[in-house]
ROZAKOL-450339 format. One record per residue (C-alpha): residue number from 0; residue in three letters; y, z, x. Coordinates in nm, 2 decimals, decimal comma. Last residue first. Example, Ala and Ser with C-alpha at 12.3 -4.5 7.8 and 13.67 -1.06 7.14 Angstrom:
% residues 2
NODE    nr   rest        v        w        u
NODE     1    ser    -0,11     0,71     1,37
NODE     0    ala    -0,45     0,78     1,23
END
This chain:
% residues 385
NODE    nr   rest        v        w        u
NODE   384    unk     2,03     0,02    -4,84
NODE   383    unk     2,23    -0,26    -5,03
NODE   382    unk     2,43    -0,29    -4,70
NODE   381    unk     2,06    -0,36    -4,51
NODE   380    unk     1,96    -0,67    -4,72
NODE   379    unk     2,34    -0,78    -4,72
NODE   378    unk     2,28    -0,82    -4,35
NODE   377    unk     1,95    -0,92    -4,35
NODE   376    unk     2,01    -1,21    -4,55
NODE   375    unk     2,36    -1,32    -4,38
NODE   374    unk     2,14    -1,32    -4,06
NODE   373    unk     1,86    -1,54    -4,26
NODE   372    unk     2,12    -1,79    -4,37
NODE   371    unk     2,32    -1,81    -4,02
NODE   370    unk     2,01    -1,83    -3,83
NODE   369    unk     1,88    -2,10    -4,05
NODE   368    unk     2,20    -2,29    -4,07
NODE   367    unk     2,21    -2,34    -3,67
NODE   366    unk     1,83    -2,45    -3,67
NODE   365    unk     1,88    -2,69    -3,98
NODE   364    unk     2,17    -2,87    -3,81
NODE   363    unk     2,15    -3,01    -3,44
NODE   362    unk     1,78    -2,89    -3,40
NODE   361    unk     1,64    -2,98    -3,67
NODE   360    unk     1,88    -3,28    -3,82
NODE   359    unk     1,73    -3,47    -3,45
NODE   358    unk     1,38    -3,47    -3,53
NODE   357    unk     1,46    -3,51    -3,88
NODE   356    unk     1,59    -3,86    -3,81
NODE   355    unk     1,32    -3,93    -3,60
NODE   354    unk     1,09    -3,88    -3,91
NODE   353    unk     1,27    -4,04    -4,12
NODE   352    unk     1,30    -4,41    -3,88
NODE   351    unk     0,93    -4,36    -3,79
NODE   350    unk     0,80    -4,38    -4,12
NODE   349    unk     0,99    -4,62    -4,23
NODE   348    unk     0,87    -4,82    -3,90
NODE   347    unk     0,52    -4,67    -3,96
NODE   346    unk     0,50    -4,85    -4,35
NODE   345    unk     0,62    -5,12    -4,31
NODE   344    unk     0,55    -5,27    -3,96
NODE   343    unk     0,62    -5,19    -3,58
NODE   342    unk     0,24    -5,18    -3,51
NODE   341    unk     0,07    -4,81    -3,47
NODE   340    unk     0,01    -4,56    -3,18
NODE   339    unk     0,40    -4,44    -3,22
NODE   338    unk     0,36    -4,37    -3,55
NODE   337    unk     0,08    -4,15    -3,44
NODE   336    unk     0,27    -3,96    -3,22
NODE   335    unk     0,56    -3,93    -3,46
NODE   334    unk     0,33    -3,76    -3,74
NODE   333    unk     0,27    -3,52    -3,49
NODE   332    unk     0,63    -3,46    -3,41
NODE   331    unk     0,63    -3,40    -3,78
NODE   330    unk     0,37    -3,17    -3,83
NODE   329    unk     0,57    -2,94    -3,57
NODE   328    unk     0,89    -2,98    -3,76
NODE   327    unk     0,74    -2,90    -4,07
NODE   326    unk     0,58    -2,60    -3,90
NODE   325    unk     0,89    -2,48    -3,73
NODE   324    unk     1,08    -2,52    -4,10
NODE   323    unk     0,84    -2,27    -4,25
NODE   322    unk     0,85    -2,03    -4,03
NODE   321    unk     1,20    -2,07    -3,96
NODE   320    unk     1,25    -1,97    -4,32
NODE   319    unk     1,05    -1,67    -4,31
NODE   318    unk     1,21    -1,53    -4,02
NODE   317    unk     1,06    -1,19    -3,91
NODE   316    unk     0,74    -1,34    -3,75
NODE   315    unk     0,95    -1,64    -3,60
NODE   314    unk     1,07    -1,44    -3,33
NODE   313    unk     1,38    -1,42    -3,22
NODE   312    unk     1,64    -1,20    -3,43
NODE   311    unk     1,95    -1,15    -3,35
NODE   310    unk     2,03    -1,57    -3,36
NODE   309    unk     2,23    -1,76    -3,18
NODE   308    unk     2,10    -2,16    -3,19
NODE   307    unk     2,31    -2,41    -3,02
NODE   306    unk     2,34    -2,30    -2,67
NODE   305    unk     1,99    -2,22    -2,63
NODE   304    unk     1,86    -2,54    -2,77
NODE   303    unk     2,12    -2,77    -2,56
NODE   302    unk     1,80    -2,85    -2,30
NODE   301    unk     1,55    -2,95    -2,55
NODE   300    unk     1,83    -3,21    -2,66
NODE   299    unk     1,80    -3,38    -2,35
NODE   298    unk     1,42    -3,53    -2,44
NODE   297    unk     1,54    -3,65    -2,75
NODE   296    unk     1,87    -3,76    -2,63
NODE   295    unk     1,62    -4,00    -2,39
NODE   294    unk     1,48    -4,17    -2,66
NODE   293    unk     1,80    -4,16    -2,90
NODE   292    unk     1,99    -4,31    -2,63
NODE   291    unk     1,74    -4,58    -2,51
NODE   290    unk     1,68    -4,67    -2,89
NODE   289    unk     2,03    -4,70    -2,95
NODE   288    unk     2,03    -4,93    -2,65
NODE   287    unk     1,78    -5,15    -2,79
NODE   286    unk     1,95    -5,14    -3,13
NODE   285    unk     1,68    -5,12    -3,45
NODE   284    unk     1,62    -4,76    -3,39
NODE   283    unk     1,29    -4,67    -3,49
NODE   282    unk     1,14    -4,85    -3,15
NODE   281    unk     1,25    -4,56    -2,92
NODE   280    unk     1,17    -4,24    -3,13
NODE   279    unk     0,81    -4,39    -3,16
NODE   278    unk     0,80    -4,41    -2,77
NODE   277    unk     0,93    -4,05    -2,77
NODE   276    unk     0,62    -3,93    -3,01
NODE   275    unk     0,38    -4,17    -2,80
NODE   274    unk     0,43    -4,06    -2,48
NODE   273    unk     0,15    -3,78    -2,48
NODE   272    unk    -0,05    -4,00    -2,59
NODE   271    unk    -0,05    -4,30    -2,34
NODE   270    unk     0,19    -4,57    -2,33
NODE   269    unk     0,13    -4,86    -2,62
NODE   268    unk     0,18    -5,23    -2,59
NODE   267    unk     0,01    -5,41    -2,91
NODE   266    unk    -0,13    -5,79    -2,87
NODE   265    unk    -0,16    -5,73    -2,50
NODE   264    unk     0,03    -6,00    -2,29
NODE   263    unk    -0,14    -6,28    -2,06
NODE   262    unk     0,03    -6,48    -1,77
NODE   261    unk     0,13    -6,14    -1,59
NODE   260    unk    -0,20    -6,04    -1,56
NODE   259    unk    -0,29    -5,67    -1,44
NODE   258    unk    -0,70    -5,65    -1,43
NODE   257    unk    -0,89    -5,60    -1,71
NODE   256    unk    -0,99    -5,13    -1,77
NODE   255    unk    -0,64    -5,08    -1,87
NODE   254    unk    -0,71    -5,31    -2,16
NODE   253    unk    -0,91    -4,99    -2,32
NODE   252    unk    -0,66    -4,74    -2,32
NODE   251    unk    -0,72    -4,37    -2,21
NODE   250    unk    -0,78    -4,06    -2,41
NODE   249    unk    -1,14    -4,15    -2,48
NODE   248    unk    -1,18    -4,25    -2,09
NODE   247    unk    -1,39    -3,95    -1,98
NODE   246    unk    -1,63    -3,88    -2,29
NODE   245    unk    -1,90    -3,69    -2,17
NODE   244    unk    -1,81    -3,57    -1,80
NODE   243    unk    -1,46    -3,52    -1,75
NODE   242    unk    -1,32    -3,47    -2,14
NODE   241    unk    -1,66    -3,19    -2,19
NODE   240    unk    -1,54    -3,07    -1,88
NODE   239    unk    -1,12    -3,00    -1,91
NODE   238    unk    -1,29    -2,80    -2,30
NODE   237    unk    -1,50    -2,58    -2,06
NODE   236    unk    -1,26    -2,59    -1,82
NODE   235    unk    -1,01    -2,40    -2,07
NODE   234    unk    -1,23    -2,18    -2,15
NODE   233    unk    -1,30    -2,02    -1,81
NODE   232    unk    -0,96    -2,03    -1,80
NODE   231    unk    -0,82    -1,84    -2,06
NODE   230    unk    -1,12    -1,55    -1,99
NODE   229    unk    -0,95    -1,56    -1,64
NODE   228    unk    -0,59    -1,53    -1,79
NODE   227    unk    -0,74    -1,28    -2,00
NODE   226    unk    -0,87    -1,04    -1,74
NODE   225    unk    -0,55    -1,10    -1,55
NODE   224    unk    -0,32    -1,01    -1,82
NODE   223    unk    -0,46    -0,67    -1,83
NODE   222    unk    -0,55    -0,61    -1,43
NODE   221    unk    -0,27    -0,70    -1,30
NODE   220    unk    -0,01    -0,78    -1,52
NODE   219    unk     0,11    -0,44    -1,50
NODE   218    unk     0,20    -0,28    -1,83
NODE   217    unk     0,50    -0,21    -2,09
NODE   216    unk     0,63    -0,04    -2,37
NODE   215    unk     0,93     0,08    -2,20
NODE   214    unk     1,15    -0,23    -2,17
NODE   213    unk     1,03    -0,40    -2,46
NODE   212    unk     1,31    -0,63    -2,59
NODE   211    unk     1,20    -0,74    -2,91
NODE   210    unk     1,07    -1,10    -3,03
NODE   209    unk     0,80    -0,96    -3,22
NODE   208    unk     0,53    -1,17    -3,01
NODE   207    unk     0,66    -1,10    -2,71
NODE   206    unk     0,88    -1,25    -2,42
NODE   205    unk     0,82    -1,20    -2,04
NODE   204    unk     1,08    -1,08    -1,84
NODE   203    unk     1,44    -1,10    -1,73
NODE   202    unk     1,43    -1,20    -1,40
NODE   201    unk     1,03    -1,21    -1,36
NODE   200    unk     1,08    -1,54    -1,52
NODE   199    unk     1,40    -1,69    -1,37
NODE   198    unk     1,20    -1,67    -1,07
NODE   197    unk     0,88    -1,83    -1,20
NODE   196    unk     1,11    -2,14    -1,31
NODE   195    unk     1,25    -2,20    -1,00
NODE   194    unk     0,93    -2,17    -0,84
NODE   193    unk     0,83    -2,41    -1,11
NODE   192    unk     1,10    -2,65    -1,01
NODE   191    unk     0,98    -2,64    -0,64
NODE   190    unk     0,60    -2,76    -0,77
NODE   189    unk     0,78    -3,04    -1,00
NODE   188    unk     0,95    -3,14    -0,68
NODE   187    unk     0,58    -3,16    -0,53
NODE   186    unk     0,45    -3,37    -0,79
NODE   185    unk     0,75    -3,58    -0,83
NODE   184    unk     0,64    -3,72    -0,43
NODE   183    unk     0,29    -3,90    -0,50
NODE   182    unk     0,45    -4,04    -0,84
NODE   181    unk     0,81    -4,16    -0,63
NODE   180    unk     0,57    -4,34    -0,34
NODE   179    unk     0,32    -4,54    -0,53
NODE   178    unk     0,59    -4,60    -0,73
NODE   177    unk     0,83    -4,79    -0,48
NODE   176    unk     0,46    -4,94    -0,37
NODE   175    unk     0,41    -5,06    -0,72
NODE   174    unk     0,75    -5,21    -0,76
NODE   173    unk     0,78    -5,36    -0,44
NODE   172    unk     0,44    -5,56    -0,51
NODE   171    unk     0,54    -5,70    -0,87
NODE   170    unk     0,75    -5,59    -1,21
NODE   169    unk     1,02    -5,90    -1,18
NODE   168    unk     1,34    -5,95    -1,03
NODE   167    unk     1,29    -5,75    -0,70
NODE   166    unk     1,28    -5,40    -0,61
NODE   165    unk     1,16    -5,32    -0,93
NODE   164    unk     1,36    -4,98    -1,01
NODE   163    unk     1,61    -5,17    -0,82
NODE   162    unk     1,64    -5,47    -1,02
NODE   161    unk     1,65    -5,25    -1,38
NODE   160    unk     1,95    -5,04    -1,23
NODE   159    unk     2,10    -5,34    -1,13
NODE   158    unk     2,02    -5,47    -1,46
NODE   157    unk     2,19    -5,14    -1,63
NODE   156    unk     2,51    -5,08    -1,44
NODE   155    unk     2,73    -5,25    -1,70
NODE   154    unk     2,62    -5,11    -2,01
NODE   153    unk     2,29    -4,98    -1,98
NODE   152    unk     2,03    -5,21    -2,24
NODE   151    unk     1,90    -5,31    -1,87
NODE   150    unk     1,71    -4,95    -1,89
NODE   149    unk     1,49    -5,05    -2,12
NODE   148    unk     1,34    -5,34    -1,91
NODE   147    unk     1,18    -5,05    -1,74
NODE   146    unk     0,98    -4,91    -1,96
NODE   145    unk     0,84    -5,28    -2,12
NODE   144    unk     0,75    -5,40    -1,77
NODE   143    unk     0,58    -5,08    -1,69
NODE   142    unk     0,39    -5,07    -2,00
NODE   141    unk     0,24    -5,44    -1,89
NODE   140    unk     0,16    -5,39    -1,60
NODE   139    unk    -0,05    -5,02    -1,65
NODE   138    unk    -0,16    -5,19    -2,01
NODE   137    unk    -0,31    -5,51    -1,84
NODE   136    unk    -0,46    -5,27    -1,51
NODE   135    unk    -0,27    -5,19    -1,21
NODE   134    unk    -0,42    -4,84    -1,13
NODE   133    unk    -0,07    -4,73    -1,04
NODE   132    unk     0,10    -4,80    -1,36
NODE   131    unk     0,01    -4,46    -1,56
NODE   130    unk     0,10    -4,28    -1,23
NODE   129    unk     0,44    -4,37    -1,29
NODE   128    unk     0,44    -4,25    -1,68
NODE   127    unk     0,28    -3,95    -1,59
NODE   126    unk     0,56    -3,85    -1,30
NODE   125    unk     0,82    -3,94    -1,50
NODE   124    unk     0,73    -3,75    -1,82
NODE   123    unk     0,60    -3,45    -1,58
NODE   122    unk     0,96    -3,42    -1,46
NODE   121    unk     1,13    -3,45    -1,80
NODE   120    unk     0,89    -3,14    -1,85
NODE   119    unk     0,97    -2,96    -1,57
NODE   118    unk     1,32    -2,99    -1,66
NODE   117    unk     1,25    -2,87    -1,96
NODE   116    unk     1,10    -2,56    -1,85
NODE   115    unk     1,38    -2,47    -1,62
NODE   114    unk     1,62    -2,55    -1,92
NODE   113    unk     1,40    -2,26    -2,10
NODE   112    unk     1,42    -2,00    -1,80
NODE   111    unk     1,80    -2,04    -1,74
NODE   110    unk     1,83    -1,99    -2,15
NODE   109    unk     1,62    -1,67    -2,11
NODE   108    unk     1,89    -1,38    -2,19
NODE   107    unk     1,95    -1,52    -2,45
NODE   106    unk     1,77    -1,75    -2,68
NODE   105    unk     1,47    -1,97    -2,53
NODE   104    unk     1,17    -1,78    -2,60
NODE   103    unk     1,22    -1,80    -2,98
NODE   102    unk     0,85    -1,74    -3,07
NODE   101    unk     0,82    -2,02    -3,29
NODE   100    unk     1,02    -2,24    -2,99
NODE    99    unk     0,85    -2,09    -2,70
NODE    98    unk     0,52    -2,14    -2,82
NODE    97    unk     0,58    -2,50    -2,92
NODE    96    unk     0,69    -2,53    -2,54
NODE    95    unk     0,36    -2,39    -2,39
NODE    94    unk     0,13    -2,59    -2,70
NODE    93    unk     0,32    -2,89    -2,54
NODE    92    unk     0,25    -2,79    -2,17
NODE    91    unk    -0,14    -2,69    -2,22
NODE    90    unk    -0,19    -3,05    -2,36
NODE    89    unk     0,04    -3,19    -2,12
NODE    88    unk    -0,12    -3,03    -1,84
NODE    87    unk    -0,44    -3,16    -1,98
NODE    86    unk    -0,39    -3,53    -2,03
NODE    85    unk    -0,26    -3,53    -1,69
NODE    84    unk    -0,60    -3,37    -1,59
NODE    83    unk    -0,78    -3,63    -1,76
NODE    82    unk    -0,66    -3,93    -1,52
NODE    81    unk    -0,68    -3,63    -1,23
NODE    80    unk    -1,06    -3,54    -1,31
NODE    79    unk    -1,15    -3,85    -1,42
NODE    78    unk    -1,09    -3,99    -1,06
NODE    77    unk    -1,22    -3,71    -0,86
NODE    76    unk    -1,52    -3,72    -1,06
NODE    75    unk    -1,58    -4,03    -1,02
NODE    74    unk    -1,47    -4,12    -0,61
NODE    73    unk    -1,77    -3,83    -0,58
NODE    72    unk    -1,87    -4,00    -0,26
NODE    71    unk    -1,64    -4,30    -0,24
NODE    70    unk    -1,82    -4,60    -0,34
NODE    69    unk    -1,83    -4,70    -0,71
NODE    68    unk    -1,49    -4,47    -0,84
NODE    67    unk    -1,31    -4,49    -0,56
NODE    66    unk    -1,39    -4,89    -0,47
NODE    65    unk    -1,26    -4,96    -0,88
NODE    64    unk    -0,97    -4,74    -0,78
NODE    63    unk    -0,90    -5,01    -0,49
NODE    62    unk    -1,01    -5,33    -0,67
NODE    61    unk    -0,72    -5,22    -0,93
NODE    60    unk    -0,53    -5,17    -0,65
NODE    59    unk    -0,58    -5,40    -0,41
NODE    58    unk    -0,37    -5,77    -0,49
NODE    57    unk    -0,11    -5,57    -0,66
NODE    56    unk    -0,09    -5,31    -0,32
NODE    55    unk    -0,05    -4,96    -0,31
NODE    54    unk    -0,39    -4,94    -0,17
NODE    53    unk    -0,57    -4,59    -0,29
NODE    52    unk    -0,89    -4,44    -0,09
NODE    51    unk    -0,69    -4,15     0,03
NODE    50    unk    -0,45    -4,14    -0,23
NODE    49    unk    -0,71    -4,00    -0,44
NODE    48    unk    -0,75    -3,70    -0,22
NODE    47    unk    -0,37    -3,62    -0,24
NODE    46    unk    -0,41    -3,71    -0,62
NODE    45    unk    -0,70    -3,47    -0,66
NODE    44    unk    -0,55    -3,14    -0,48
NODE    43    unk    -0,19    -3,20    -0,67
NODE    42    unk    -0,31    -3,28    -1,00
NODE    41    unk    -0,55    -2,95    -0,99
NODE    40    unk    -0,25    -2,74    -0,88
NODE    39    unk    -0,01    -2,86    -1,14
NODE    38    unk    -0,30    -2,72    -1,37
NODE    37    unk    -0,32    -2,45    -1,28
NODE    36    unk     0,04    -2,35    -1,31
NODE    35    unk     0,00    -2,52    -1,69
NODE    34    unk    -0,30    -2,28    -1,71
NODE    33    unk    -0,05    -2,02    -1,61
NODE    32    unk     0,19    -2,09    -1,87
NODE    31    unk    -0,05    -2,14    -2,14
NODE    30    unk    -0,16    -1,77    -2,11
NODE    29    unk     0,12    -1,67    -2,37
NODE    28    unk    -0,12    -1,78    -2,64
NODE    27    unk    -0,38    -1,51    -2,55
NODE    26    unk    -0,20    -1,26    -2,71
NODE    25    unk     0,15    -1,06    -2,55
NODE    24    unk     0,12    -0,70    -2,71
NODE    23    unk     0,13    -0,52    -2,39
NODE    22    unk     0,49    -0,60    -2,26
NODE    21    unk     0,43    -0,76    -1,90
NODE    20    unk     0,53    -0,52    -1,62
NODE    19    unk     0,46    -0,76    -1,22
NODE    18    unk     0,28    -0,50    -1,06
NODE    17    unk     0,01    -0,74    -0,93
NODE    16    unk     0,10    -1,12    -0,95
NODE    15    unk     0,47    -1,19    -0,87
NODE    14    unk     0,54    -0,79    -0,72
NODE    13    unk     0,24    -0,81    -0,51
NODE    12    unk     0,31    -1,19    -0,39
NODE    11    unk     0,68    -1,07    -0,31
NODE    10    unk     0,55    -0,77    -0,14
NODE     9    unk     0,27    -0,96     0,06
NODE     8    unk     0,55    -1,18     0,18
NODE     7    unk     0,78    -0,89     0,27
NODE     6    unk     0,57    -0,72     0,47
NODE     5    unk     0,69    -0,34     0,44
NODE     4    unk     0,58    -0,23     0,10
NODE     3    unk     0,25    -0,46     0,11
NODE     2    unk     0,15    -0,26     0,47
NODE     1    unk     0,22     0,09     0,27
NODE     0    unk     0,00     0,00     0,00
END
């Protein structure tokens, strides 16, 4: 105890993991975080590995991953493990951030630990959708060209912008290379950002279930929250392996398994899953540029949450009309994913259209009103006491 106090290494790794006070009624739903710390790590190890064997090259790629996955020893698993492990961090990410939101994880004093969080995320967007090109297949090619032609709708700046992000004046050899380089680099930004994120953390605490400050009733994490952690992650490879092993390319697309062709377009262009709600935001709006705006002011919204909503009371457990307006905005993000899956055609682009428009009335309108309604509730609820 005495060699912890006085190295200062083993003191900051004591006070992260060991004595680190966690309120005691946190459930297993707040062990999301570390899983998502997990997996980070997992994406990291296999992708370093992977890039082993990788050529960043248009001619080699897609005979490269082909070469991993026939001739490197246990090129497979490696392979499924880090296509399906970017499924899983955004699994465990999303359920994270949902968490956040019912619980109300975001209002003061942990608006530095929210944007934090967001920023990860945007992160993990770039990162995903980069890697997504790498293996060079029809969808890979094909979902970059449509990504990046976005960004001429710019004013001004936006085909040099365009021209860079290719290095040329089509999707070709500088473009994969430039992302060969940005997806094996995000990864480690990402890692600094979570630092970042742990610090502002054990700043001001973990939340709780009812949303209160608990300053006294409190416990290490170590051994409590490490005991479920553990049980959190035996589970959670359980459900990783049953992905890995028995079904490993049901959350990928199809086409990505035919070689890149420029000469030859998909009948329907679609980004994987965990794009899909953003991607439906994108086509709803019948102005490319709109589209661009209200795709990426869907993603920078997340960060204004904080400063918007004020509210004395966090947690969704005391506010009945949160409650129910988090789970219509939940089902609706879901309903935005599968929009975003389907053809641009009556009845999805309706669909898509009201559904981003409630996206954005949330957290601009509905979220502001609530608090007002349910403080000026409780309030006259207490003066008729």
């Amino acid at each position: 105890m005495r060699l912890v106090k006085e190295h200062s290494l083993l003191s900051t790794v004591y006070h992260f993991i060991i004595y680190y006070p966690v309120p005691s009624n946190i459930t297993y739903i707040w062990n999301f975080g570390s899983l998502a710390g997990f997996c980070l790590v997992v994406q990291i190890l296999t992708g370093i590995a992977l890039a082993m064997h990788y050529t960043p090259n248009v001619d080699l790629a897609f005979i490269s991953v082909e070469h991993i996955m026939r001739d490197v020893n246990y090129g497979w698993l490696l392979r499924y493990v880090h296509a399906n492990g970017a499924s899983m961090f955004f699994i465990v990410v999303y359920i994270h951030m949902f968490r956040g939101l019912y619980y109300g994880s975001y209002m003061y004093p942990r608006e530095p630990l929210w944007c934090s969080g967001v920023i990860i995320f945007i992160l993990m967007m770039a990162a995903g959708f980069i890697g997504y090109v790498l293996p060079w297949g029809q969808m890979s090619f094909w979902g970059a060209t449509v990504i990046t032609n976005l960004f001429s709708a710019i004013p001004v700046i936006g085909d040099e912008i365009v021209y860079w992000l290719w290095g040329g004046f089509s999707v070709d050899n500088p473009t994969l290379n430039k992302f060969f380089s940005l997806h094996y680099l995000i990864p480690f930004i990402l890692a600094g950002v979570v630092i970042v994120h742990l610090i502002f953390l054990h700043e001001h605490g973990s939340n709780n279930p009812l949303g209160v400050r608990a300053t006294l009733d409190q416990i290490p994490f170590t051994p409590y929250s490490t005991y479920k952690d553990l049980y959190s992650f035996i589970l959670f490879l359980m459900f990783f392996g049953v992905f890995v092993y028995f079904m490993p390319n049901v959350l990928g697309h199809s086409d990505n398994y035919i070689p890149a062709n420029p000469m030859v377009t998909p009948p329907h262009i679609v980004p994987e899953w965990y794009f899909l709600p953003f991607y439906a935001i994108l086509r709803s709006i019948p102005n490319k540029l709109g589209g661009v705006i209200a795709m990426f002011g869907a993603l920078l919204i997340l960060l204004a949450v904080p400063f918007m909503v004020k509210s004395e009371v966090r947690s969704a457990v005391f506010r009945p009309i949160y409650k129910v307006l988090f789970w219509v905005f939940f089902f609706n993000c879901l309903i935005l994913g599968w929009i975003g899956g389907n053809e641009v055609k009556f009845p999805f682009y309706e669909l898509g259209q009201i559904s981003t428009i409630f996206y954005f009335l949330y957290f601009i309108a509905l979220l502001p009103i609530c608090a007002k309604l349910e403080a000026y509730f409780w309030s006259e609820k207490f003066n008729a006491k």
